[in-house]
Structures are given as C-alpha cells and as structure tokens.
C-alpha positions in Angstrom: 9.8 35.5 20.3 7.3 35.1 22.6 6.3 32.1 24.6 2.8 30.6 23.4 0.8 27.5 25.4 -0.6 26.8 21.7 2.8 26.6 20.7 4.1 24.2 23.1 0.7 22.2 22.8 1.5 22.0 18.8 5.0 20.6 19.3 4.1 18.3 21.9 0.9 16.8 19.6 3.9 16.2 17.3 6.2 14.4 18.8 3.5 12.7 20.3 2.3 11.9 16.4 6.0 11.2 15.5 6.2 8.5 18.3 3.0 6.6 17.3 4.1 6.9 13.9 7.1 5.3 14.8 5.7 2.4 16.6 3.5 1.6 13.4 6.4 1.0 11.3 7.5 -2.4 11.4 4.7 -5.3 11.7 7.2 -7.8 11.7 9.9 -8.4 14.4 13.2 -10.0 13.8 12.8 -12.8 15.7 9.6 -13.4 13.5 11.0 -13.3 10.1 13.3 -15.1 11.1 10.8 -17.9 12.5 9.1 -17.5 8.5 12.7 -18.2 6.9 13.6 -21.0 9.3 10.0 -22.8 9.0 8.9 -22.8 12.2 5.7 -22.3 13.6 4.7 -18.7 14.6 2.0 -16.8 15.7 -0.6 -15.6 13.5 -3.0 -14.4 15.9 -0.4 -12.8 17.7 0.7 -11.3 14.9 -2.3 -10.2 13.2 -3.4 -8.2 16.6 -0.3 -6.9 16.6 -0.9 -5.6 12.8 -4.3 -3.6 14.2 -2.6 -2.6 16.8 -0.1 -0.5 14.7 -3.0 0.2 12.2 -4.5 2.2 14.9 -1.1 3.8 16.4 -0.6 4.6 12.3 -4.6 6.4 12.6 -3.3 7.8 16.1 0.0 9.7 15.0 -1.9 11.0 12.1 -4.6 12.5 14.1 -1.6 14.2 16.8 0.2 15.2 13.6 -2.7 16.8 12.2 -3.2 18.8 15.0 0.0 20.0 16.1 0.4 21.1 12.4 -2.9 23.3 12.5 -2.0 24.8 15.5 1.4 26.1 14.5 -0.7 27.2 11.1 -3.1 29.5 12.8 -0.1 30.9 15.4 1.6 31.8 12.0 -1.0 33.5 10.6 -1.9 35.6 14.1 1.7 36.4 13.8 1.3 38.0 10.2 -2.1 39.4 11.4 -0.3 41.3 14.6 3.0 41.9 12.7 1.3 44.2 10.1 -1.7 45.5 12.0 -4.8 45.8 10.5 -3.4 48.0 7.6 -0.5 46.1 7.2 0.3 44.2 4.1 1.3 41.4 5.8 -1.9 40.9 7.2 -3.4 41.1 4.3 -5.8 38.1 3.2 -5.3 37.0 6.4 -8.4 38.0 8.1 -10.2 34.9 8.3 -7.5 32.4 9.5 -10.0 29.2 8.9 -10.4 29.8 5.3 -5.9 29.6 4.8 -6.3 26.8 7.1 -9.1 25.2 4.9 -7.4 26.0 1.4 -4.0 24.7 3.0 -5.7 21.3 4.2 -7.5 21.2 1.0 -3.9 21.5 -0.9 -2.6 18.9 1.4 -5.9 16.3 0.7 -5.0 16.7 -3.1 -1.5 15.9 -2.5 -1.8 12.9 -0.8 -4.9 11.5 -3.5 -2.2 12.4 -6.1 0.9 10.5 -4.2 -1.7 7.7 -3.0 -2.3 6.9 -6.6 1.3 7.3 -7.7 2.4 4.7 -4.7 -0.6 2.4 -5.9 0.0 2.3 -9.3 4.0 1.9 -8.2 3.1 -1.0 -6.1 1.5 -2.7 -8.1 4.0 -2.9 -10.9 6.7 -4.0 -8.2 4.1 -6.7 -7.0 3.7 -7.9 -10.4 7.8 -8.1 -11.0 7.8 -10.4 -8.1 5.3 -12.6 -8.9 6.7 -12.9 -12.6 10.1 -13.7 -10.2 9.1 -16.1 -8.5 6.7 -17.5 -11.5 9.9 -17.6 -13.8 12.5 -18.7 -11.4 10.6 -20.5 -8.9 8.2 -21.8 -11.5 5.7 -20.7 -9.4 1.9 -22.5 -10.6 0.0 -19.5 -10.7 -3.5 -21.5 -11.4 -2.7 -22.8 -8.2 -4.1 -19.8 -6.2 -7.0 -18.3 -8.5 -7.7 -15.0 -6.2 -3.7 -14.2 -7.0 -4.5 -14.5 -10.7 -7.6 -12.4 -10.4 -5.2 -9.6 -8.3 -2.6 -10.0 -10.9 -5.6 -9.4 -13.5 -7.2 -6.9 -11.8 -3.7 -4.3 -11.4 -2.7 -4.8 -15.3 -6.1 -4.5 -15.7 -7.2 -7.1 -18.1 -10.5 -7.7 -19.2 -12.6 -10.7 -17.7 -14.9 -12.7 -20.6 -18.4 -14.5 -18.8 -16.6 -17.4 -20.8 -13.4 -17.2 -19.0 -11.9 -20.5 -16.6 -9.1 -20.2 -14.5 -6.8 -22.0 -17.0 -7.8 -19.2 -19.7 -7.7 -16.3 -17.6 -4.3 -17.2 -16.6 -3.4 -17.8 -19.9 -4.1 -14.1 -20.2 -2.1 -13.2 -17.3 1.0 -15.0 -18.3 1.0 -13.7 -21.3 0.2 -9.9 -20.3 3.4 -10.7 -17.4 5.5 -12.2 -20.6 6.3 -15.5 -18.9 5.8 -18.9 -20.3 3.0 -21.3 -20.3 1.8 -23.5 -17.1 3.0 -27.1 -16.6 -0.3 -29.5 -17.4 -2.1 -29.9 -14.1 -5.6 -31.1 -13.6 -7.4 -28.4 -12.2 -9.9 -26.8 -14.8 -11.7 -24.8 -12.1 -12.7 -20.9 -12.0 -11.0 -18.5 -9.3 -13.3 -17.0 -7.4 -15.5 -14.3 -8.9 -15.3 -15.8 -12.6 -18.4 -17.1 -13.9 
C-alpha cells in the first residue's frame, strides 16, 4: 500500500471535520443549564453568539467532511482503474471517476432529504408529546402564547378557517392533542397570522 499526499490530505480534512463537528454539539454548558434550573440570570447574548458560532463550526466540519470523503472516493477508484488496467474488469465503468463521484453524492443528497424528513416529522411528534405534558400536567395555558398554537397547528397540520380566533383555533389544537379544555381567561385575541 503505497503512500499518497491525497490520502493523508483526505484523513486530515476529516479529522479536521470530526473536530468541528464536535465543537458544534452542545449549545448549552453545564454551568448554564444549571443557571436556567436555578432561576438566575444568564446570558442570552452570550449565548445566542455562541449558538452561530457552532452553527458555523456545524457548516465547517461538513464542508472538511465532505472533502476528505471525496478524496478517498476518487483514490479508490484510481486504485480499481490501475488494479485492472485498462482491460481489467475491475476497471470497468470506472473510466470517468467524476460521474461515480456524482451518482455517489447524488445517492448521498437523497439519503439525507429522506432522513431529514424522517427526523422532522419525528420531531415534531416528540415536540407535540411535550407540550401535551406540560399542557396536561403543568396545565400549561396554551392561548397564552398564540405563535405556539399556530406551531402546534401547523406540525399536525390542521386546517386554519378566515373565521378562526385564537380561542377557536386552540380549541382545535386541544382537541387534535386530546387534552382538555382551557381554564376561562379573558383574552379573545388572534395569534399572529390568523385573520
């Protein structure tokens, strides 16, 4: 096995991708859940620059990722295209390495649009169990925050009427989430985006 700059490039892109990735894991530290738990007063601003700051480390390991995995895609393939010379059979199809590389990035794009909508439609259903939680146990006013009801609509997807007021439209969402009716309050506003 011979020793290949492309190769050592490709691993080190990766663990370069693997590191960034790494640092774009947590958002929160410990010391600042347990700031939230306890009630004191933290830093949003600090935090939310934090939170683009490991957006773009997320973008960055993706990108180092990327690259070291395309680079150890092509040396595979000049492998297979050397290993059975130009009349091999293992060489075979090989001829133009970008169009592999294409179909396999291809392959790859429709796995993660497949897996994205899996996690979504996941997520949603586990955001809607704890908000029915907290609604339920809690007791939770969910006419109190009327962009939550219209999130809660939107993900079980039910239909919004021209007619519709917050106190109706939640109506419809407690009754979609199977939890009981809202204690009297006096708000008969609309969330935002009802008309």
């Amino acid at each position: 096995m011979q020793a290949s700059p492309i190769k050592v490039i490709a691993l080190c892109s990766c663990m370069l991708g693997v590191f960034f990735l790494f640092k774009s894991v947590s958002i929160k530290t410990p010391k600042y859940v347990l700031h939230e738990l306890l009630s004191f007063k933290v830093n949003k601003s600090r935090f939310f620059r934090r939170y683009i700051g490991q957006q773009l480390d997320a973008l960055i390991g993706f990108l180092f990722l990327t690259v070291g995995f395309v680079l150890q895609i092509y040396l595979e393939i000049q492998g297979l295209h050397e290993q059975g010379g130009d009349r091999g059979p293992a060489s075979r199809g090989f001829e133009s390495w970008w169009i592999v590389i294409g179909v396999t990035v291809a392959v790859l794009l429709m796995i993660v649009f497949v897996l994205a909508r899996i996690t979504r439609y996941f997520g949603g259903k586990i955001f809607v169990e704890h908000v029915r939680f907290m609604v339920v146990t809690h007791g939770y006013p969910l006419e109190s925050d009327g962009a939550l009801v219209l999130e809660l609509g939107s993900i079980m997807r039910i239909e919004r009427d021209e007619e519709d007021t917050l106190e109706s439209y939640s109506k419809k969402v407690r009754a979609k989430m199977k939890v009981g009716a809202a204690l009297p309050t006096s708000g008969k506003g609309r969330p935002p985006g009802l008309r």
